[in-house]
C-alpha positions in Angstrom: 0.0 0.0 0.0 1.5 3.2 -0.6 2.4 5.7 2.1 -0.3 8.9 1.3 1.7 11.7 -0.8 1.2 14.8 1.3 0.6 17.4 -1.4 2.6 21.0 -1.1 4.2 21.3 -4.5 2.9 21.3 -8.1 4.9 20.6 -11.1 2.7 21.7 -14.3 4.5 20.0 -17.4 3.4 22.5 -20.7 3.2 26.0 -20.7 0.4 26.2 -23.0 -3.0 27.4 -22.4 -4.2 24.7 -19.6 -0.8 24.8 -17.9 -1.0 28.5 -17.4 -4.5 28.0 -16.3 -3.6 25.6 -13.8 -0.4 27.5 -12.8 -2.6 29.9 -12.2 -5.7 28.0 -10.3 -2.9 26.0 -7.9 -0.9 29.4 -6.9 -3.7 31.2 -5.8 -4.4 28.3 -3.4 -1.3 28.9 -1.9 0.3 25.5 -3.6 4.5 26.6 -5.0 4.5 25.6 -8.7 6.9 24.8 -11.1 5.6 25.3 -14.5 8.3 23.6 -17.0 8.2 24.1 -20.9 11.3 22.8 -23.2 10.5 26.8 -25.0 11.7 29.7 -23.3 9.5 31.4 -25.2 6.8 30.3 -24.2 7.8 30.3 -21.1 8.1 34.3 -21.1 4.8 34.2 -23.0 3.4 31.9 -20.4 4.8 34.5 -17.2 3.6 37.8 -18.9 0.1 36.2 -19.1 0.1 35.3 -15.6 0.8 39.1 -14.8 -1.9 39.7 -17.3 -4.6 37.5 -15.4 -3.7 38.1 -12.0 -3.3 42.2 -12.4 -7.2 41.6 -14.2 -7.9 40.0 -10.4 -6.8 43.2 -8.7 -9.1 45.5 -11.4 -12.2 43.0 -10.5 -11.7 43.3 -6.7 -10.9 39.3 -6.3 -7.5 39.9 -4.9 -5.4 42.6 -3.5 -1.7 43.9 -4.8 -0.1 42.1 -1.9 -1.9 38.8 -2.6 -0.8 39.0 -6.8 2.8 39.4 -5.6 2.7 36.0 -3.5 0.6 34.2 -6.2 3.5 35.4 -8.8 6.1 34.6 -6.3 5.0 30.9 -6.3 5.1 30.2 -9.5 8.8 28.8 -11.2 9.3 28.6 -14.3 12.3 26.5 -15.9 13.1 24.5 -19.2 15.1 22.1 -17.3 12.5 18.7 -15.8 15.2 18.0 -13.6 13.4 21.0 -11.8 10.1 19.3 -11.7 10.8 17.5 -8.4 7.6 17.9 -6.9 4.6 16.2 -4.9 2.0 15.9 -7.6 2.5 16.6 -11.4 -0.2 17.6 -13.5 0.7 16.8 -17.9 -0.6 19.2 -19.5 1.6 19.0 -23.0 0.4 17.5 -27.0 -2.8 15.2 -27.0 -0.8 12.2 -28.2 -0.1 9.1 -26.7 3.9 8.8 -26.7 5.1 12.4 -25.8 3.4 11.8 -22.8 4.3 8.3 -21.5 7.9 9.3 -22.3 7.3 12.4 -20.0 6.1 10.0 -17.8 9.4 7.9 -17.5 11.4 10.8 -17.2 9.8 12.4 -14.2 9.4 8.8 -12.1 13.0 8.7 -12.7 13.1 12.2 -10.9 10.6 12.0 -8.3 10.2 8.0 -8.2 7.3 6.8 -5.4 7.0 10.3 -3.6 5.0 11.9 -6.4 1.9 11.8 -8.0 1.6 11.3 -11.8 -1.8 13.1 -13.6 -2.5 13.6 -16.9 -4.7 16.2 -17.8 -5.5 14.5 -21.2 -9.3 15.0 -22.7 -9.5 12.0 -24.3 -6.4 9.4 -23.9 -7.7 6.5 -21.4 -4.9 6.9 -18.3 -4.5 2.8 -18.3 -3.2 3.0 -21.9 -0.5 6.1 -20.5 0.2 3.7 -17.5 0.8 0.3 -19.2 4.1 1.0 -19.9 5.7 2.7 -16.9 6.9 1.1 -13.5 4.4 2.7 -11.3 0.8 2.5 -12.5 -0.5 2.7 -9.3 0.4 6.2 -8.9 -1.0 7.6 -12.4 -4.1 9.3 -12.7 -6.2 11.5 -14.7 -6.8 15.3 -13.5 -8.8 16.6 -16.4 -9.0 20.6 -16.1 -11.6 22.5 -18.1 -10.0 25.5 -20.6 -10.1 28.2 -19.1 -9.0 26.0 -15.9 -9.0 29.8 -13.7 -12.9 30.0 -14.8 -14.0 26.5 -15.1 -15.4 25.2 -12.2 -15.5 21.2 -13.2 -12.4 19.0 -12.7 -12.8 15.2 -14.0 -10.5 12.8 -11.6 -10.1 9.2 -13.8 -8.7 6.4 -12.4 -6.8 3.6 -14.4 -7.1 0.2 -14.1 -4.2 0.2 -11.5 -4.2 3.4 -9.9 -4.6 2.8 -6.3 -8.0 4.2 -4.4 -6.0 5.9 -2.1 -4.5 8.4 -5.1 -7.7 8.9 -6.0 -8.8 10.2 -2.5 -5.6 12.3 -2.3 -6.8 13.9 -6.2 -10.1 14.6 -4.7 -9.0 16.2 -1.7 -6.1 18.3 -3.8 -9.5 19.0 -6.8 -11.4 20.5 -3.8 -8.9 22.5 -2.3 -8.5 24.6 -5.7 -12.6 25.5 -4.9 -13.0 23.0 -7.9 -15.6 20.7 -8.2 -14.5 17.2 -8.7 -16.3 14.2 -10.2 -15.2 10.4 -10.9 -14.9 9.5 -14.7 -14.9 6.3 -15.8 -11.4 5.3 -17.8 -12.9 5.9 -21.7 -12.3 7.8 -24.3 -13.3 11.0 -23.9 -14.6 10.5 -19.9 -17.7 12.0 -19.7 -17.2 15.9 -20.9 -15.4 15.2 -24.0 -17.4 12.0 -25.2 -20.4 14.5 -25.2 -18.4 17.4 -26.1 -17.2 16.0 -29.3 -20.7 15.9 -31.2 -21.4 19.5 -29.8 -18.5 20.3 -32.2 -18.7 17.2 -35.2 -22.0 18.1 -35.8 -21.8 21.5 -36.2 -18.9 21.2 -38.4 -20.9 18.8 -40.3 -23.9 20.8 -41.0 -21.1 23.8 -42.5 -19.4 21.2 -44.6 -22.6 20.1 -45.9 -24.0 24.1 -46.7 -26.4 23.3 -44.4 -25.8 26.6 -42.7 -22.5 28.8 -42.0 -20.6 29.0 -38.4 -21.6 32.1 -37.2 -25.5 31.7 -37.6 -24.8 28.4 -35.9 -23.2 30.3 -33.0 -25.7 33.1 -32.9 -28.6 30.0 -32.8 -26.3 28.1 -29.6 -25.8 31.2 -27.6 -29.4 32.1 -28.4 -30.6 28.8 -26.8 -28.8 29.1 -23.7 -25.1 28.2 -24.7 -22.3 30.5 -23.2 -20.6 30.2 -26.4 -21.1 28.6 -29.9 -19.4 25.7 -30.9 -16.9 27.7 -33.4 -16.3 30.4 -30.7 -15.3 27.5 -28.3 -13.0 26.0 -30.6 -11.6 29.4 -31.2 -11.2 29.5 -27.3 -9.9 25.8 -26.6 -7.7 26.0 -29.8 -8.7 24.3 -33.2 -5.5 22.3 -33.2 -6.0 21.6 -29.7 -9.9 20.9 -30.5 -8.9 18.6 -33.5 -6.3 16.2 -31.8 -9.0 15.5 -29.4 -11.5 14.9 -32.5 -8.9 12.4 -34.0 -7.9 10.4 -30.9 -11.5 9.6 -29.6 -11.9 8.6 -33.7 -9.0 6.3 -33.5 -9.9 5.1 -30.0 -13.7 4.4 -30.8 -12.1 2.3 -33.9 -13.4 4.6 -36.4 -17.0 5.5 -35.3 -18.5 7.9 -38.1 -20.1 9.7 -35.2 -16.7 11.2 -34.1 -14.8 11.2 -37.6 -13.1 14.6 -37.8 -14.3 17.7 -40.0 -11.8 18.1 -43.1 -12.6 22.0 -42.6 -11.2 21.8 -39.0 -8.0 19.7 -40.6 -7.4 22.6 -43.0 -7.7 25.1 -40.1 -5.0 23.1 -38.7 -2.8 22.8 -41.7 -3.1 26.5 -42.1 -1.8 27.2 -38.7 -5.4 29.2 -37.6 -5.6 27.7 -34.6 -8.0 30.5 -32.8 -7.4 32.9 -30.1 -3.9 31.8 -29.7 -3.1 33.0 -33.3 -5.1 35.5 -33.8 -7.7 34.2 -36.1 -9.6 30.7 -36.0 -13.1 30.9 -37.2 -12.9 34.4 -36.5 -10.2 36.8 -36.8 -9.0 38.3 -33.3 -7.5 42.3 -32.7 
């Protein structure tokens, strides 16, 4: 049985657009973070917007000067993993299968038995990531919703090994973040994303087939009670992001036509118009 993993220190693997969301979410309760990306880059891109998002807090009244400065303070940044020795790591990098179990073998050979190991994948089942690495028992799923600092739901997926006790330590970590945690079974896709993915399919569907064009399909979602329409949400998530989600749950469903991927989506991809992150998705963004 393993010895409970008191947790105190986050390591956040990915700089993108979840990992500075939950960079962000897991500072301001009072957790240190390290928050590693191989690209300085976007590492300086990733800091600048936490300034960004926290000053935003002040403006809004949800924090005080003096409480940014020790949420800034407690985030690290590095490009070196040998940095990530911490209590609980949260995977936040590409949706595709090998980049992350060989992210996985790298940090158990860092932090061995006195971490944590979560994958915040949308659609990757976390027995397939743990098959191959010498502690199953101690890999998870922590699936954040983007934008992790608004979203409220936190999906907690346990693999065929994972012990129950890693599980109760998730949930307890999930509610002290003010998150609301539910158990997801170990599929494709959980829960959100398996019903998530024909929110998007079909829509794309009924453009390719000049059945109506993306922003009347928005205007008709939001109109019936949707925060957002399905192309604004992609533009939001991140097409490419969107898409690699699309084409896993395709592959892992063996093909299912239900989830088959939308060519226009594809060539968004190709074309590098990946949404907000690049200035123009569906839309074009100032």
């Amino acid at each position: 049985m393993q010895e409970e993993i008191q947790i105190r220190k986050i390591g956040i693997a990915g700089a993108g657009t979840m990992g500075i969301g939950i960079a962000q979410v897991c500072s301001q309760a009072a957790y240190d973070v390290v928050l590693f990306d191989l690209n300085q880059s976007v590492l300086d891109k990733a800091n600048a917007q936490l300034s960004q998002s926290f000053t935003k807090l002040v403006s809004l009244g949800k924090i005080n000067e003096e409480e940014l400065q020790q949420c800034l303070s407690r985030i690290k940044t590095t490009t070196d993993i040998n940095d990530l020795k911490v209590d609980l790591v949260v995977e936040a990098i590409i949706e595709q299968l090998e980049p992350k179990v060989n992210l996985f073998k790298k940090l158990i050979e860092i932090n061995g038995t006195a971490c944590l190991y979560a994958s915040n994948t949308s659609s990757i089942p976390i027995t397939k990531i743990a098959a191959s690495l010498s502690l199953p028992h101690l890999v998870l799923g922590i699936h954040f919703f983007n934008p992790a600092q608004i979203m409220k739901l936190v999906e907690i997926i346990k693999g065929a090994k994972t012990e129950a006790s890693v599980i109760e330590v998730a949930q307890k970590f999930v509610a002290s973040l003010k998150k609301t945690g539910v158990l997801a079974a170990d599929a494709p896709g959980f829960i959100v994303n398996r019903v998530a993915r024909l929110f998007y399919v079909e829509s794309l569907k009924l453009v390719e087939e000049g059945v109506s064009d993306f922003e009347t399909i928005d205007k008709i979602m939001a109109s019936s009670g949707f925060k957002m329409g399905p192309f604004s949400l992609m533009d939001l998530i991140g097409v490419d992001t969107n898409y690699s989600v699309t084409e896993s749950q395709y592959q892992l469903f063996n093909h299912e036509p239900r989830f088959r991927p939308s060519r226009i989506q594809k060539q968004k991809v190709d074309a590098g118009l990946h949404g907000r992150k690049t200035k123009e998705g569906f839309y074009k963004y100032e």
